[in-house]
C-alpha positions as CSV (number, residue, x, y, z in Angstrom):
1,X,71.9,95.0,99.0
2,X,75.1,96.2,97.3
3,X,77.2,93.9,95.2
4,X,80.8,95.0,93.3
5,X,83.0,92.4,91.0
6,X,86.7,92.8,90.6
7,X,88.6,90.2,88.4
8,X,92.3,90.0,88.3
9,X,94.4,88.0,86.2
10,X,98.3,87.7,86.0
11,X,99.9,85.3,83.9
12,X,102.9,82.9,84.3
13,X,105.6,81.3,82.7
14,X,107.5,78.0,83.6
15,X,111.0,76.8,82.8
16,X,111.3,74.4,79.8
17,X,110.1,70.9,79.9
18,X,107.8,72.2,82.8
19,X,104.7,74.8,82.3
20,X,105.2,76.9,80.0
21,X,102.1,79.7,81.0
22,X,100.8,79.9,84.4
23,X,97.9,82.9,85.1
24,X,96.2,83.3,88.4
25,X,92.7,85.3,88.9
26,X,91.7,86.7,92.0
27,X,87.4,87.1,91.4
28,X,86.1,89.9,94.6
29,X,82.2,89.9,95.5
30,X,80.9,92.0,97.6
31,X,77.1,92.4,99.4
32,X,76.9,94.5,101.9
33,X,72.8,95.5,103.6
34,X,71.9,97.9,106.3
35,X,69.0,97.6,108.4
36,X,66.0,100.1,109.6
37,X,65.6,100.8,113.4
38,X,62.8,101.4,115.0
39,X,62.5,104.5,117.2
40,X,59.8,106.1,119.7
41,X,58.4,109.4,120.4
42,X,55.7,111.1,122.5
43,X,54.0,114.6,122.1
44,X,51.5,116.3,125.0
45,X,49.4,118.3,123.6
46,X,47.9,121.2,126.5
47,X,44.5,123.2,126.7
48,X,44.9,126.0,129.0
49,X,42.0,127.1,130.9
50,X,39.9,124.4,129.6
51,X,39.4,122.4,133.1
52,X,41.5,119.7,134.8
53,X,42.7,117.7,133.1
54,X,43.8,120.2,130.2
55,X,46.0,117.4,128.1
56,X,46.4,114.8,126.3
57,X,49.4,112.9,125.7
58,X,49.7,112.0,121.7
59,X,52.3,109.1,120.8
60,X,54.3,109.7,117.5
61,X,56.3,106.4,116.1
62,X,59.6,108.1,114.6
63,X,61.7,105.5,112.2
64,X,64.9,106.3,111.5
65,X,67.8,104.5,110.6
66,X,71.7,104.3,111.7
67,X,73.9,103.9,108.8
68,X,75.6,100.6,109.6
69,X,77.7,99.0,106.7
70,X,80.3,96.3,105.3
71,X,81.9,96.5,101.9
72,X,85.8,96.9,100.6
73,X,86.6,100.9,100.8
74,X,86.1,102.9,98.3
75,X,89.6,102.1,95.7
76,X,89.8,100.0,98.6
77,X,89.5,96.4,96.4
78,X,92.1,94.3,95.5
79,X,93.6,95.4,92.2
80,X,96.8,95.0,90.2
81,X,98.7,92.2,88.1
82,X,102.1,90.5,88.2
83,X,104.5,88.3,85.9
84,X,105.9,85.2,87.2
85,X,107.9,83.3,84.8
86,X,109.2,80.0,85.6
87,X,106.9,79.2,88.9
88,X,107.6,76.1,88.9
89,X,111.3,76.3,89.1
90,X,110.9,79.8,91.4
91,X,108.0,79.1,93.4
92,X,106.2,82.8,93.6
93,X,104.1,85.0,96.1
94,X,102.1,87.8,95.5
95,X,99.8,90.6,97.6
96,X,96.5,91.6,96.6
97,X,96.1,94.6,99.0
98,X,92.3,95.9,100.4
99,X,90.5,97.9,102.6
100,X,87.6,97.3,104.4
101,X,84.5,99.5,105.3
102,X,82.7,97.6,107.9
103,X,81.4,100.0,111.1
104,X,81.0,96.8,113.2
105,X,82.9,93.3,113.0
106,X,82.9,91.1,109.8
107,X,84.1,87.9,107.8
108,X,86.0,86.8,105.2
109,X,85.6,83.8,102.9
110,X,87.3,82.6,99.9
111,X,86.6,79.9,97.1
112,X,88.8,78.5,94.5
113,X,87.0,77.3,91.5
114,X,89.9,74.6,91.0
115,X,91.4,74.0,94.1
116,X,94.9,74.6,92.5
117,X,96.4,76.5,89.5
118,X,95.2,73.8,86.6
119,X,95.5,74.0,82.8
120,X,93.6,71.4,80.2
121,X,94.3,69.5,77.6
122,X,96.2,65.7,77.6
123,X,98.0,64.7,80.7
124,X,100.6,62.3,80.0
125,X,101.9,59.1,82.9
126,X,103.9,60.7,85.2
127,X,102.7,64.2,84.7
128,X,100.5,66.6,86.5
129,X,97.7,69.5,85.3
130,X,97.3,71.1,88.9
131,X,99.8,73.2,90.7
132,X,99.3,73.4,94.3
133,X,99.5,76.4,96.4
134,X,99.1,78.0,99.7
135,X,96.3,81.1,100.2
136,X,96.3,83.4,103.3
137,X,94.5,86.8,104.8
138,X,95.4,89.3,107.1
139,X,92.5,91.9,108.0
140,X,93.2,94.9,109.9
141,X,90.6,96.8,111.9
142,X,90.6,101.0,113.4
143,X,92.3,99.1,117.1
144,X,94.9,96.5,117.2
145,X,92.9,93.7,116.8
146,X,93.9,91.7,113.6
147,X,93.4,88.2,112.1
148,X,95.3,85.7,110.4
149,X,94.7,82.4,108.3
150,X,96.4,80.5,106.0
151,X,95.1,77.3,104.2
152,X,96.1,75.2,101.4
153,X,93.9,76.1,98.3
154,X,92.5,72.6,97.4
155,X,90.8,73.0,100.7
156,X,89.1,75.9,99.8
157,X,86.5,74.9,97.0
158,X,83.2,75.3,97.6
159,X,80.9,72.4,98.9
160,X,84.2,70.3,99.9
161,X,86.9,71.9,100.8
162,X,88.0,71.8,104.6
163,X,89.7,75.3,105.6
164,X,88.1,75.9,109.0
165,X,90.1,79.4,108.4
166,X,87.9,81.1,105.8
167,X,86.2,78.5,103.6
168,X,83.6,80.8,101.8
169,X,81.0,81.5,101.0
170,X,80.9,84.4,104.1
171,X,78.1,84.5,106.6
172,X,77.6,85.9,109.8
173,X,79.0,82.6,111.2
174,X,81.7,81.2,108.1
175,X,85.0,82.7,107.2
176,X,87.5,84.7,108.6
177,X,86.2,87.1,111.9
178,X,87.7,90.5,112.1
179,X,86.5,91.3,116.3
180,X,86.8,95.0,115.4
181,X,85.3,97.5,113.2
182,X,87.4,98.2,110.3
183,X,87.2,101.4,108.3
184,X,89.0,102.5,105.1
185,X,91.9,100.9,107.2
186,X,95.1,99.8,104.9
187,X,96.9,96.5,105.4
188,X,95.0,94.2,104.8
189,X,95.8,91.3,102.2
190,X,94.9,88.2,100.7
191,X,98.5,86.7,99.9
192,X,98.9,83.6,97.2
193,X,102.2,81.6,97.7
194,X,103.7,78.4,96.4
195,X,107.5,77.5,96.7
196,X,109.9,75.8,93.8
197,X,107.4,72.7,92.5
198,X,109.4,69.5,93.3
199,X,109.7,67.0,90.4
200,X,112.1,64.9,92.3
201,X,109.6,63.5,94.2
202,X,106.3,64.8,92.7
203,X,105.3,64.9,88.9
204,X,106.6,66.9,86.6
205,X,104.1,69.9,85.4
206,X,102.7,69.6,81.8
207,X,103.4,72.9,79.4
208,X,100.3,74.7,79.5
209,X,98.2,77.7,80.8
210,X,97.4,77.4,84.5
211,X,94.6,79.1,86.0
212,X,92.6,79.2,89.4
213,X,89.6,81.5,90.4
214,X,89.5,82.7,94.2
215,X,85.7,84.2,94.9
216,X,86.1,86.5,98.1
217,X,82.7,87.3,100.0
218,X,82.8,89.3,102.7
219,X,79.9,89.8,105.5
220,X,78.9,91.5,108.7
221,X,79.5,88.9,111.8
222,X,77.7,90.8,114.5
């Protein structure tokens, strides 16, 4: 097995009276295995002139293997930072762009470690330490088969959360299913978006550094 950790951080800024630093961090795991096949050979062996029969038929077992595999392309992982100021008055949305190097089809899962962009410390009455917003993917393959989900990211954390989408940790059977192969193919994204906070009718954001962790896994889905 084959593991690779990317972290990404990008800090934020909100208005005054409101959050005053906001960063984001975007945490990529990756496993990837490849299994042995089994294979079979024969060999006759002859005697000439040594009577009837003259052979004798003498099985070889051959293992070999194919080279099957599932991991982010190579400079293929999400990388890259940006600088939102203000978020909560602006709102803000951000690409990380990938590729993937899977030879057969494969999911996608994601966790956030807060289930929001939060920041500590004392929350006073009518304030709020989370800010909510919204997390999607779009995976490309080598045909024009794609896929798409979007899910609010307190649903994502791990254990809890609800996102039938791509609620990680990845199996063969959880996250987001790519039907195709997909190899060193560009386009696809994991997107982070959240519009204008409303503090007319929600609670206003306390000054403070917000931060959220999103762990992506990623595994073959035969």
């Amino acid at each position: 097995m084959h593991s690779l950790a990317a972290l990404i951080r990008n800090p934020r800024r909100a208005s005054p009276g409101g959050c005053r630093h906001m960063c984001a961090a975007l945490l990529l795991l990756i496993a990837a295995t490849i299994p042995l096949t089994p294979a079979a050979a024969q060999i006759t062996a002859y005697a000439p002139g040594e009577g009837n029969p003259n052979n004798i038929q003498l099985p070889i077992d051959v293992i070999a293997s194919v080279g099957g595999r599932c991991g982010f392309a190579v400079s293929g992982a999400p990388s890259g930072s940006f600088d939102q100021r203000n978020f909560d008055v602006t709102g803000f949305t951000h690409d990380f762009l990938f590729s993937l190097n899977c030879t057969g089809p494969a999911r996608v899962g994601v966790v956030s470690s807060n289930g929001g962009l939060k920041t500590s410390g004392a929350v006073p009455a009518g304030y709020s330490a989370v800010a909510p917003y919204n997390v999607s993917l779009h995976l490309v393959s080598n045909t024009a088969a794609v896929a798409d989900g979007t899910c609010a990211v307190a649903t994502l954390i791990a254990g809890t959360g609800t996102c039938a989408a791509f609620l990680g940790p990845a199996s063969s059977t959880q996250g987001l299913r790519i039907s195709a192969p997909s190899t060193n193919q560009t386009g696809s994204y994991l997107r982070v978006v959240a519009a204008a906070y409303n503090q007319v009718t929600g609670p206003t954001l306390v000054a403070g550094e917000y931060a959220d962790t999103l762990t992506i896994t990623l595994s073959a889905a035969p």
